[in-house]
Residue, then its C-alpha position, 0 to 999 in steps of 0.5 A: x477495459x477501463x480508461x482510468x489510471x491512477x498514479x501514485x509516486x515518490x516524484x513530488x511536484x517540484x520536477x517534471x517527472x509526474x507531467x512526463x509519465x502524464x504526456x506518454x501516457x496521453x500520447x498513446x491514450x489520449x481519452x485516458x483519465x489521469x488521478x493522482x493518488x500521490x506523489x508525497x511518498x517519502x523518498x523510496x519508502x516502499x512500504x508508505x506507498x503500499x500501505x497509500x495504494x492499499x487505502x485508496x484502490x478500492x473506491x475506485x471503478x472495477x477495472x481501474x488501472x493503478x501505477x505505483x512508482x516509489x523504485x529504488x531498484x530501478x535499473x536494476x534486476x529487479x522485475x517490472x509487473x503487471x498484477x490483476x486482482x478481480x477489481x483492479x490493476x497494479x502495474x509497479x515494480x516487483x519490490x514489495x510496493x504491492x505486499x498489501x494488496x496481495x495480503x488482504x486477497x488472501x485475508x478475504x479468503x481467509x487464508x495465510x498468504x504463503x512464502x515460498x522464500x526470499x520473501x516471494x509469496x505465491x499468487x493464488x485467490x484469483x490473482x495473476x500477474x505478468x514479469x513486463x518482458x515486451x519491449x514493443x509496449x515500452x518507450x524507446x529509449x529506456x532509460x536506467x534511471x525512469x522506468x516510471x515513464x519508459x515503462x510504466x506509464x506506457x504498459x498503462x496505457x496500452x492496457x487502457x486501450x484493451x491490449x491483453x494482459x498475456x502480450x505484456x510479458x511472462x506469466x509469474x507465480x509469485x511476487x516479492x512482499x515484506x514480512x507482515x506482523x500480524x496482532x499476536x497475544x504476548x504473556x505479560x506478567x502472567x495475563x495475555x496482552x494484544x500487542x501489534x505495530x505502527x505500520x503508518x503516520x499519517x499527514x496528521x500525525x495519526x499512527x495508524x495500526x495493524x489491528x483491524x476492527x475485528x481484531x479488537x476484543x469485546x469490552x473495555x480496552x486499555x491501549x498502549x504506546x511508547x508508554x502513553x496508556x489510552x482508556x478505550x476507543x473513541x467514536x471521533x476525535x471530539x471525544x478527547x481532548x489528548x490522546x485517543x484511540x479509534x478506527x479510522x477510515x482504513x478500517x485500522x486501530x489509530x492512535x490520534x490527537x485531537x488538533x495535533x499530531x500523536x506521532x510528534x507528541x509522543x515520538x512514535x515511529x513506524x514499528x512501535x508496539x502498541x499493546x491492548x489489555x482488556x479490563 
């Protein structure tokens, strides 16, 4: 079992929130590697937070261990999870924040993820997961308002030491995720046009899309967003001086402005269409 954790909040670094889940889990692993992924998501935004977890899980070690904290529902009834992929672990709370990561399981098995209603999708592809149901494995007291550090953090680390996934809880067949809006093909004036979203504004300002590469058409491409009109994808920023289009290192269509923020300029937000024709 892996000894790296990674941690990624909503928490920021102004309290003492992210040094106390840090202590629990050091106090019972005290060999654990601790990495910070982020602690800047915006206050409860749950899907920020699973598009970052989604973006970075992948370079990290088989096996790594990964916390997601970002919970308004915490003290809720809302489930605390454990969810194992074949190349990682996802301890988090059942509200969505994991919705990417069990997307692209079936999207490498090229397969639809499948709703079973009220927003639950079945697991399937070689996922598996358990409700966080044993108490022995949490801190005492638990507090209604810091899962994170009660519960979360500790599981973590119990888990970095090789405890088996059965012993933390229940074995579940489904997980909460938010709908996905995939690229789909609109008639436009009697021609098809590819539209898609902003799922992601990042730091810089980039909007970052839903078009995977291999959504994109061959040939030259007009794209379009909140009424801005790009000629073609970029291979780097240097190629324009405004507004250009190119894929990022998610392996996603972004909508970018050399030295400035595309988001800012032409005030798109999260859920914007963007649009490509093809000439």
């Amino acid at each position: 079992m892996s000894g790296l954790i990674t941690l990624t909040t909503d928490f920021g670094l102004d309290d003492a929130y992210v040094a106390a889940m840090k202590g629990v889990i050091l106090s019972i692993n005290p060999k654990a590697t601790i990495v910070d992924v982020c602690h800047a998501v915006q206050p409860q935004n749950i899907a920020q937070a699973a598009f970052i977890i989604s973006a970075s899980y992948q370079y990290f070690p088989q096996g790594t261990i990964h916390i997601v904290v970002v919970d308004p529902g915490v003290g809720t009834e809302r489930r605390a999870v454990l969810l194992v992929t074949p190349s990682a672990f996802f301890i988090a709370p059942d509200n969505g924040v994991l919705s990417y990561i069990i997307e692209e399981s079936a999207l490498e098995a090229d397969e639809q993820a499948l709703s079973i209603g009220e927003g639950e999708t079945e697991l399937r592809w070689g996922l598996q997961a358990v409700a966080l149901t044993n108490p022995h494995f949490w801190r005492h007291p638990v507090s209604a308002t810091f899962h994170g550090r009660d519960i979360f953090a500790p599981v973590a680390a119990y888990l970095s030491l090789g405890t088996a996934v059965a012993d933390f809880g229940d074995l579940i067949y489904s997980l909460f995720t938010f709908p996905f809006s995939r690229p789909q093909i609109k008639q436009i004036k009697g021609e098809g046009v590819l539209t898609g979203h902003v799922i992601h504004i990042d730091h810089f300002g980039n909007l970052i899309t839903n078009f995977r590469r291999q959504d994109l058409p061959r040939g030259k491409l007009f794209i379009e967003v909140a009424g801005h009109i790009i000629d073609g994808v970029s291979e780097s920023y240097a190629e324009a001086d405004e507004l250009l289009a190119i894929i990022g290192s998610s392996g996603n269509l972004e909508v970018s402005l050399k030295n400035g923020s595309a988001a800012r300029l032409i005030q798109a937000k999260i859920g914007s269409e963007v649009s490509i024709t093809r000439l």
